[in-house]
PyMOL Python script that loads the backbone (N, CA, C, O; Angstrom):
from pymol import cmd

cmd.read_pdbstr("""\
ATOM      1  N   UNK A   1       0.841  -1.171   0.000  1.00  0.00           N
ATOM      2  CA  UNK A   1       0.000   0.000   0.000  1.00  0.00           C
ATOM      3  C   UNK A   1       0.891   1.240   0.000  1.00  0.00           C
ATOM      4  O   UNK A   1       1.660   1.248   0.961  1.00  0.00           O
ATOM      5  N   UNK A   2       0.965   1.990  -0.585  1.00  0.00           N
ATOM      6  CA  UNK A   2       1.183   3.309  -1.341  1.00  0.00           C
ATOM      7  C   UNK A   2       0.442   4.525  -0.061  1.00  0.00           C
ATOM      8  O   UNK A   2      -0.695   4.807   0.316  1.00  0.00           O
ATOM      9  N   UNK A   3       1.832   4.967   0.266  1.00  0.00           N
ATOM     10  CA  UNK A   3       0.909   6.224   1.154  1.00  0.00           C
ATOM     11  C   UNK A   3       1.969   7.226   1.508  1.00  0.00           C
ATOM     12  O   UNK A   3       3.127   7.113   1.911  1.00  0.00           O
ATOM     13  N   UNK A   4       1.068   8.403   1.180  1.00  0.00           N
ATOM     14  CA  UNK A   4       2.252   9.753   0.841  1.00  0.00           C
ATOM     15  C   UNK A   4       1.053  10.860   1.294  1.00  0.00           C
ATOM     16  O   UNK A   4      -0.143  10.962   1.021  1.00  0.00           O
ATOM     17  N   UNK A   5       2.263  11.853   2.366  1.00  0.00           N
ATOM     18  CA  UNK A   5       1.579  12.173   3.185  1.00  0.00           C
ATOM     19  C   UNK A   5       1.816  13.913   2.531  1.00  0.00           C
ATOM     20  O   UNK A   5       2.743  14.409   1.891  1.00  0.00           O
ATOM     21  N   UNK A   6       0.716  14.396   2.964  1.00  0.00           N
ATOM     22  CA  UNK A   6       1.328  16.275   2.546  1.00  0.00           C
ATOM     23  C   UNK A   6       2.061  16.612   2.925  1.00  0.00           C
ATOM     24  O   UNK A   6       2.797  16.049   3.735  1.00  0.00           O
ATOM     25  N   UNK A   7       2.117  17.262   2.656  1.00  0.00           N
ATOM     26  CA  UNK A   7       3.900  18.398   3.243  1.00  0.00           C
ATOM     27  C   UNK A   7       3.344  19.888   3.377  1.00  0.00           C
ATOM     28  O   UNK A   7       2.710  20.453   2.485  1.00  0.00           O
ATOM     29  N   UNK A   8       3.611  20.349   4.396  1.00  0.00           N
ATOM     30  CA  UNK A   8       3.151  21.524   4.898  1.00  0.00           C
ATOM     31  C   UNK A   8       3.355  22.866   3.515  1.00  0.00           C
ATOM     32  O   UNK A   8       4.425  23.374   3.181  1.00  0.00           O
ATOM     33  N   UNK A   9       2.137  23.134   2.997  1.00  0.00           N
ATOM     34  CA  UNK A   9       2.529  24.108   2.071  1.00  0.00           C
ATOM     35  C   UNK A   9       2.075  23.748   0.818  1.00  0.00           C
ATOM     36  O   UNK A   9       1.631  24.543  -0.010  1.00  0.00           O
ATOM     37  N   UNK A  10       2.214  22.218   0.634  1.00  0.00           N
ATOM     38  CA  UNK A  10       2.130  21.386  -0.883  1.00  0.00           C
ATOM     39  C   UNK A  10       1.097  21.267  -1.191  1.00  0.00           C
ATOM     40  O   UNK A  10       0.408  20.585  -0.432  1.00  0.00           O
ATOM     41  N   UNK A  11       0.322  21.930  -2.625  1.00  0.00           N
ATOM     42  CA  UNK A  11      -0.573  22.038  -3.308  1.00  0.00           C
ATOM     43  C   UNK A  11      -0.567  20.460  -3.436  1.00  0.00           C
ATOM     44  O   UNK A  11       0.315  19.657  -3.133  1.00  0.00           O
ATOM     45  N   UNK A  12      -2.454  20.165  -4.254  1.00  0.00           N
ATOM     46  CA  UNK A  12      -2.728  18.926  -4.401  1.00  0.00           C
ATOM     47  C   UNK A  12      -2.002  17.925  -5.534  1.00  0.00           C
ATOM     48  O   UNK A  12      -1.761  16.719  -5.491  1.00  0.00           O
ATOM     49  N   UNK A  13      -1.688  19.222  -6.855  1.00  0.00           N
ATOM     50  CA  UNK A  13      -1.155  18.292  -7.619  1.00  0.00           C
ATOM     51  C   UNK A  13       0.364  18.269  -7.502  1.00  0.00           C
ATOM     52  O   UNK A  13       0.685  17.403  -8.316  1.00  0.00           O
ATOM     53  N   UNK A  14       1.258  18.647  -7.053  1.00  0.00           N
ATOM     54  CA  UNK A  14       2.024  18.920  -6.339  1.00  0.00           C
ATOM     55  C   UNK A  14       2.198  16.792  -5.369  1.00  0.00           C
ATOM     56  O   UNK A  14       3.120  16.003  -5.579  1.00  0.00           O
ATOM     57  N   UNK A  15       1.135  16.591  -4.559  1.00  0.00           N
ATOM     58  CA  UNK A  15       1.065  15.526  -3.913  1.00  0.00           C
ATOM     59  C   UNK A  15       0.545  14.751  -4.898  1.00  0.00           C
ATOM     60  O   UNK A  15       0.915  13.637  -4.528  1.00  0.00           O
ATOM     61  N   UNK A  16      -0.173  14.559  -6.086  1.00  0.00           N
ATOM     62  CA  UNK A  16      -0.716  13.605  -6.897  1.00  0.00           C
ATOM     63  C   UNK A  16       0.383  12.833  -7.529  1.00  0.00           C
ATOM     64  O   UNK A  16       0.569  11.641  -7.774  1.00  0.00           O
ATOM     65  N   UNK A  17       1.209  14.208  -7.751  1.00  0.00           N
ATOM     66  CA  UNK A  17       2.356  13.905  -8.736  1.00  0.00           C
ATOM     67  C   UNK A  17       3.680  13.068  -8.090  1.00  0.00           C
ATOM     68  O   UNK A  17       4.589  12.564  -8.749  1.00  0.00           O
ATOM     69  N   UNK A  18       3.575  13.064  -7.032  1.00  0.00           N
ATOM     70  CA  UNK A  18       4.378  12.510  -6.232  1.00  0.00           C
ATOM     71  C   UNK A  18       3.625  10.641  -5.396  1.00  0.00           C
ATOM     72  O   UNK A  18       4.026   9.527  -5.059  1.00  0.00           O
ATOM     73  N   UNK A  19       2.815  11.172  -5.440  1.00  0.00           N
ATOM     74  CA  UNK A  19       2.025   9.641  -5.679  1.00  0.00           C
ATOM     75  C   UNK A  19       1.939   8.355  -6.363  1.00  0.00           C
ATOM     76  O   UNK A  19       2.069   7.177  -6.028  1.00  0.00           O
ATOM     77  N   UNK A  20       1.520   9.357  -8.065  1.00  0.00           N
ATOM     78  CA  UNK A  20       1.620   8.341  -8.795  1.00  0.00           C
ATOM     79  C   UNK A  20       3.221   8.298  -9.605  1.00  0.00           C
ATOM     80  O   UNK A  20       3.395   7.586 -10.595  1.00  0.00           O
ATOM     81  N   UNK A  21       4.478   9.289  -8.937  1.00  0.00           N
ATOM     82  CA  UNK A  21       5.890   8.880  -9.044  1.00  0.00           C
ATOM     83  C   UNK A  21       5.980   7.356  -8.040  1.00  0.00           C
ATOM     84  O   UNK A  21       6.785   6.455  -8.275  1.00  0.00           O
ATOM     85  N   UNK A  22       5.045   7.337  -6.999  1.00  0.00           N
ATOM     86  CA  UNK A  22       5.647   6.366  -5.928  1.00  0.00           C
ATOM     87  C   UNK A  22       4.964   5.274  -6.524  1.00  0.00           C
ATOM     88  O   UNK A  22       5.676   4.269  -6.549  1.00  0.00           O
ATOM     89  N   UNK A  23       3.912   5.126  -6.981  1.00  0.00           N
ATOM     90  CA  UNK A  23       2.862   4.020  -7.315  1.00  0.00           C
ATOM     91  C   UNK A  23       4.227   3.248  -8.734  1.00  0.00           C
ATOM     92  O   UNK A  23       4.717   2.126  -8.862  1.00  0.00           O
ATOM     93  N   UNK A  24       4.376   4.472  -9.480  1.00  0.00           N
ATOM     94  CA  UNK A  24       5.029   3.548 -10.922  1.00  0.00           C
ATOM     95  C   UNK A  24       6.559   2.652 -10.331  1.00  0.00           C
ATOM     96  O   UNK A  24       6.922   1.585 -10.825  1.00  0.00           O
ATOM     97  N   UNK A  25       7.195   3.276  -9.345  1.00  0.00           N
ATOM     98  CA  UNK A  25       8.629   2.970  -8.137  1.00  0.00           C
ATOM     99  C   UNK A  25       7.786   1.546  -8.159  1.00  0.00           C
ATOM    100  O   UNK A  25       7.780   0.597  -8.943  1.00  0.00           O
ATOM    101  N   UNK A  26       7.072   1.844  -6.919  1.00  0.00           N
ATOM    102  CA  UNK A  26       6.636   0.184  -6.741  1.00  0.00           C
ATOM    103  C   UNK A  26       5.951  -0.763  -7.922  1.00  0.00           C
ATOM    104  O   UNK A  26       5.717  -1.968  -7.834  1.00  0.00           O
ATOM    105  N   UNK A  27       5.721   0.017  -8.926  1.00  0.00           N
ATOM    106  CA  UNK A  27       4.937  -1.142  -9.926  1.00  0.00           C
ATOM    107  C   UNK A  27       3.869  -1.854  -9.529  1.00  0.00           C
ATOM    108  O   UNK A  27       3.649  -3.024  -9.842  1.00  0.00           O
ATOM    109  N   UNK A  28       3.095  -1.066  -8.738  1.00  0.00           N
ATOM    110  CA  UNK A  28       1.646  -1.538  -8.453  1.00  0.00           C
ATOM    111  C   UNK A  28       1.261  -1.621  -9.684  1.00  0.00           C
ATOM    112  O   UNK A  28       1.337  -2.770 -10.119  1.00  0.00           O
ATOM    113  N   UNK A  29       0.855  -0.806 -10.454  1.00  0.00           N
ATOM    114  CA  UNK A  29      -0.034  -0.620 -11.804  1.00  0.00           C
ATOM    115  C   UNK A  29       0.399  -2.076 -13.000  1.00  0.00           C
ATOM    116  O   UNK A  29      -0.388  -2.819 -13.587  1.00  0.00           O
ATOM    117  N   UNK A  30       1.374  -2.072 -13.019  1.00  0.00           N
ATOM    118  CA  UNK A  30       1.939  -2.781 -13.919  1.00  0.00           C
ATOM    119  C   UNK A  30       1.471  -4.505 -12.888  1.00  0.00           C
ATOM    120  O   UNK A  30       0.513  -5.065 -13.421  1.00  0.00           O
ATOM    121  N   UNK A  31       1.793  -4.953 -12.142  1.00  0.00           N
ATOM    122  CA  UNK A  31       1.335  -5.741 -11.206  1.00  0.00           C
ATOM    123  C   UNK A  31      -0.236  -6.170 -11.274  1.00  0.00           C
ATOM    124  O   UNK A  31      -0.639  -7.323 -11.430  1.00  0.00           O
ATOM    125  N   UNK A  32      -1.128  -4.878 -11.110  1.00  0.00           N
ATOM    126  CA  UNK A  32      -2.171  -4.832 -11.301  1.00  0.00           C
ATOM    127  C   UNK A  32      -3.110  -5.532 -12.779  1.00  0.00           C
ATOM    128  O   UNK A  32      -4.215  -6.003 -13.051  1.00  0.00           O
ATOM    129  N   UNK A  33      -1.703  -5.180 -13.468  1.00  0.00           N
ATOM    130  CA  UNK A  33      -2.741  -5.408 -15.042  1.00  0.00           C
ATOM    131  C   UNK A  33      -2.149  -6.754 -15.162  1.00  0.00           C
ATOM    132  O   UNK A  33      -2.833  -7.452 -15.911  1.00  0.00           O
ATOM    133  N   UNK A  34      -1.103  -7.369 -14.679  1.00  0.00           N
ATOM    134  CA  UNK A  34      -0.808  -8.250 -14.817  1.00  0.00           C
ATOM    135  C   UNK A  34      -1.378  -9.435 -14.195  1.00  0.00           C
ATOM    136  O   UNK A  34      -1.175 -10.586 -14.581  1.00  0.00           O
ATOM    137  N   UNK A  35      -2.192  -9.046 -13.086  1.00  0.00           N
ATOM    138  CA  UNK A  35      -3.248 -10.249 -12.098  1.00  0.00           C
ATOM    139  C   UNK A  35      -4.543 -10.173 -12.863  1.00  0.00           C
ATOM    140  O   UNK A  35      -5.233 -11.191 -12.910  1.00  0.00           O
ATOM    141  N   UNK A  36      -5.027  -8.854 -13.588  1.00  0.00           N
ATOM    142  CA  UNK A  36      -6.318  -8.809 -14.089  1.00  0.00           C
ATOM    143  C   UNK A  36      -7.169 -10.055 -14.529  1.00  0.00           C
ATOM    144  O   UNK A  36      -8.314 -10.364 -14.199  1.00  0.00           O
ATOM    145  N   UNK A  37      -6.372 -10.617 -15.280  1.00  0.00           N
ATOM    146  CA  UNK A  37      -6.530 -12.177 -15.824  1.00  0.00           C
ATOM    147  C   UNK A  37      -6.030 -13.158 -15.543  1.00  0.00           C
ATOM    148  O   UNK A  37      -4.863 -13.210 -15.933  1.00  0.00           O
ATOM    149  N   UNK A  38      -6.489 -14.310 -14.840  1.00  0.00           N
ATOM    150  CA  UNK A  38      -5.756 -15.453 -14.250  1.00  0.00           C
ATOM    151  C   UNK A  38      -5.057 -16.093 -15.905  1.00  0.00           C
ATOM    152  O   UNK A  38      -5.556 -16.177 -17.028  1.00  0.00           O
ATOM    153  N   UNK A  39      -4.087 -16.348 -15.505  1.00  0.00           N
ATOM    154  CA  UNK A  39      -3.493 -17.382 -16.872  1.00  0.00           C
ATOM    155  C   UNK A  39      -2.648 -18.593 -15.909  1.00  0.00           C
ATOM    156  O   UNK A  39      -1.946 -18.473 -14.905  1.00  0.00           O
ATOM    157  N   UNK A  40      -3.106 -19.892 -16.782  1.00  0.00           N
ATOM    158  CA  UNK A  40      -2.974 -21.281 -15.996  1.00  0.00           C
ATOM    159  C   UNK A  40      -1.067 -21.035 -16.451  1.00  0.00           C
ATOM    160  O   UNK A  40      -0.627 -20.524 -17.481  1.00  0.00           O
ATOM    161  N   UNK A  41      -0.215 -21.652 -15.175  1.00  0.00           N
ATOM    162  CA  UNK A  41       1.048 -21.858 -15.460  1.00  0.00           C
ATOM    163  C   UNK A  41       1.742 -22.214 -16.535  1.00  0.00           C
ATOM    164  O   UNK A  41       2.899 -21.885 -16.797  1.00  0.00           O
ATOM    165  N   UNK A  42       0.725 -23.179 -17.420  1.00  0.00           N
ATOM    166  CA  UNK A  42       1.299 -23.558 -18.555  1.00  0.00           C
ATOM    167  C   UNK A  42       1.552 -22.603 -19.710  1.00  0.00           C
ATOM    168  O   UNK A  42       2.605 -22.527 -20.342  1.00  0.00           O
ATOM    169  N   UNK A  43       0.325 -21.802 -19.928  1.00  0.00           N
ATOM    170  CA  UNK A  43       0.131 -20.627 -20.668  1.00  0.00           C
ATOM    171  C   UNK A  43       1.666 -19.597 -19.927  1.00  0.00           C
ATOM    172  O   UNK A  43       2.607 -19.295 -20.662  1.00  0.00           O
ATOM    173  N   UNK A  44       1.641 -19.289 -18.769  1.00  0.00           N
ATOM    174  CA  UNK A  44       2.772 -18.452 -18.708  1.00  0.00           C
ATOM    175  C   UNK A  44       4.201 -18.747 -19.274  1.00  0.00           C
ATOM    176  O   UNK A  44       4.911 -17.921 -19.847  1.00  0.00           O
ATOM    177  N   UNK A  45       4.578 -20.348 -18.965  1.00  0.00           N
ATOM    178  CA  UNK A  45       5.713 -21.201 -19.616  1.00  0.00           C
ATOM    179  C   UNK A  45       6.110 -20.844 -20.975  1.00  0.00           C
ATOM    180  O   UNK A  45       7.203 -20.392 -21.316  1.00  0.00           O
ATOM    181  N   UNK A  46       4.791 -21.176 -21.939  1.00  0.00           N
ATOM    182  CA  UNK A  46       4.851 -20.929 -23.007  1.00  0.00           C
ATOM    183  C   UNK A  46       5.044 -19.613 -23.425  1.00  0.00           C
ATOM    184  O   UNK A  46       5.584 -19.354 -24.501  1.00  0.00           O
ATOM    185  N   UNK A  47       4.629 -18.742 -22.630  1.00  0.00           N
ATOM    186  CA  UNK A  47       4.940 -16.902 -23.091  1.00  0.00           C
ATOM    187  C   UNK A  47       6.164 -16.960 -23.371  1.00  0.00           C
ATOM    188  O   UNK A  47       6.685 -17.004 -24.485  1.00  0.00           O
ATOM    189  N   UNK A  48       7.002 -16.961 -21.583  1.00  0.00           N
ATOM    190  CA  UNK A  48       8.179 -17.017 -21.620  1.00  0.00           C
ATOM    191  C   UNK A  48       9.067 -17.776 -22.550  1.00  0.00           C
ATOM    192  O   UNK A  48      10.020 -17.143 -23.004  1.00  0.00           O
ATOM    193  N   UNK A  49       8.959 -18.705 -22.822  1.00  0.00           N
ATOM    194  CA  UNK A  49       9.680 -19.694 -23.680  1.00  0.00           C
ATOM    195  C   UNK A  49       9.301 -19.023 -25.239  1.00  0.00           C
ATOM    196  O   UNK A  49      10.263 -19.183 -25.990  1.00  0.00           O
ATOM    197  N   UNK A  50       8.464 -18.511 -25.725  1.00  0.00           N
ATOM    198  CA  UNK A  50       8.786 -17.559 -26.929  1.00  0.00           C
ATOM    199  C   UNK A  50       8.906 -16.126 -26.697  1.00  0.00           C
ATOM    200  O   UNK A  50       8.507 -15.380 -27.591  1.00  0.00           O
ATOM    201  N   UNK A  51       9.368 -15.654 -25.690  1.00  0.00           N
ATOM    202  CA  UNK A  51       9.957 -14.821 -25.546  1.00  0.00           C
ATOM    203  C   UNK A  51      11.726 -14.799 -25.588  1.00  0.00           C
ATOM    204  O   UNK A  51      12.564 -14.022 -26.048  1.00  0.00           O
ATOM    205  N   UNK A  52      11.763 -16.030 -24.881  1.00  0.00           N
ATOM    206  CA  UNK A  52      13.274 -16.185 -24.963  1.00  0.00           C
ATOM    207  C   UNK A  52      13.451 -16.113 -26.221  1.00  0.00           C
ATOM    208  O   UNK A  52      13.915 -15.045 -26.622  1.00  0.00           O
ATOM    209  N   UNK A  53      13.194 -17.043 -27.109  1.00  0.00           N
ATOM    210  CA  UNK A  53      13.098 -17.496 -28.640  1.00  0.00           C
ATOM    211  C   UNK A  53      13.170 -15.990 -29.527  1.00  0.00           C
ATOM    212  O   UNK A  53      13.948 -15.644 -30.416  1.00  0.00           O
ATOM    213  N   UNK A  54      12.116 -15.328 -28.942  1.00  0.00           N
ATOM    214  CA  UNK A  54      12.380 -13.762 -29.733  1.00  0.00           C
ATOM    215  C   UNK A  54      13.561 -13.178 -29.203  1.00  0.00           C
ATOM    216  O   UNK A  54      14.333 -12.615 -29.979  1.00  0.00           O
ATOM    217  N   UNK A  55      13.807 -13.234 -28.002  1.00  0.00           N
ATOM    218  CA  UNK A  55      14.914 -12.336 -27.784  1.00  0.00           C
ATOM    219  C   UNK A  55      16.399 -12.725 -28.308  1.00  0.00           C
ATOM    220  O   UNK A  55      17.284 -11.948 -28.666  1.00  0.00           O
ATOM    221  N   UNK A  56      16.444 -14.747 -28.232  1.00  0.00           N
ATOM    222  CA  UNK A  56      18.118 -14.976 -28.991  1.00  0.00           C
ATOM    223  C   UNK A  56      17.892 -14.445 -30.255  1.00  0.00           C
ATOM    224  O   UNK A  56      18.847 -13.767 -30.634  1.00  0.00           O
ATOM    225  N   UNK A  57      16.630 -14.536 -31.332  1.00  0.00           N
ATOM    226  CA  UNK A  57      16.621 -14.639 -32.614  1.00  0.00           C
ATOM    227  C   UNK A  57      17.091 -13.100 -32.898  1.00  0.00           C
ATOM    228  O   UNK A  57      17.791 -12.927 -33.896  1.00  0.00           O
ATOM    229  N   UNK A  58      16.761 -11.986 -32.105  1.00  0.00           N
ATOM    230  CA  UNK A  58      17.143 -10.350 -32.355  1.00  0.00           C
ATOM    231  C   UNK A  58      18.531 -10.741 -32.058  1.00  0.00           C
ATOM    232  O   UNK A  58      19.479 -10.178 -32.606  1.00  0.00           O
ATOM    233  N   UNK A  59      18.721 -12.027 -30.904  1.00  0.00           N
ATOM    234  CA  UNK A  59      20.657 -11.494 -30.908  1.00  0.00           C
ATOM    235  C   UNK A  59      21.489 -11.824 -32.043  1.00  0.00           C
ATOM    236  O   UNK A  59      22.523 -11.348 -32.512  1.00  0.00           O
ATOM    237  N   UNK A  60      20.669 -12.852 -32.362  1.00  0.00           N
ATOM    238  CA  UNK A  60      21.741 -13.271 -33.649  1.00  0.00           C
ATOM    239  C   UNK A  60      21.607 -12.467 -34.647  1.00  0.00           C
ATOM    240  O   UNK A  60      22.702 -12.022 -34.991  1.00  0.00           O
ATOM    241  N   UNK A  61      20.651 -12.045 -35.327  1.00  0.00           N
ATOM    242  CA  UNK A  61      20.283 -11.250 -35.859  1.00  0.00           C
ATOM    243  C   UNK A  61      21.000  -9.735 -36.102  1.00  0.00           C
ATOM    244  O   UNK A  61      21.127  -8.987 -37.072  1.00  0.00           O
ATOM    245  N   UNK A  62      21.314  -9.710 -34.979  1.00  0.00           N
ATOM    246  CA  UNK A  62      22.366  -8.147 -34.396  1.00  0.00           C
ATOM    247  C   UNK A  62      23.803  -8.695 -35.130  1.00  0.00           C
ATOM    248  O   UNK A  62      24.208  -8.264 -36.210  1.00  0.00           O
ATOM    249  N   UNK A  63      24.497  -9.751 -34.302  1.00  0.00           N
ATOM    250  CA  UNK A  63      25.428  -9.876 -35.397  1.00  0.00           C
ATOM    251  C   UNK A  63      25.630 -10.345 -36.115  1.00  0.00           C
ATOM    252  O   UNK A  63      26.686 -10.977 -36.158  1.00  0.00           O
ATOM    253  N   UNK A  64      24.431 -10.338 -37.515  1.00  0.00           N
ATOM    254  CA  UNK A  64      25.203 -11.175 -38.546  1.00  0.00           C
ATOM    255  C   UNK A  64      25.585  -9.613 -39.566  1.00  0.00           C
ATOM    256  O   UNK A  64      26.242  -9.699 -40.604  1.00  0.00           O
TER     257      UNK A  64
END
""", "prot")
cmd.dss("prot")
cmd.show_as("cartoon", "prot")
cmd.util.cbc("prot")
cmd.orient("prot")
């Protein structure tokens, strides 16, 4: 939980802006969109595993 307190003097957006600096730090949001949808373990395996696949294929790719 995310909690940011005023500061004597500090306008609101002033504190918003410093909020959602702390919210993106912790990667709530990104976290968030990432639980939105349950995906079964296997489905995640497989992401990852063509992800790897994309990422050697750009390396080789780089040096030929």
């Amino acid at each position: 939980m995310v909690e940011v307190r005023q500061q004597e003097g500090e306008g609101f957006e002033a504190l918003l802006r410093r909020f959602t600096k702390r919210v993106q730090q912790d990667g709530l949001m990104s976290e968030a969109r990432r639980r939105q949808h349950f995906e079964a373990p296997s489905a995640l395996r497989k992401k990852q595993a063509a992800a790897k696949r994309r990422k050697s294929i750009k390396a080789t790719l780089k040096y030929m």
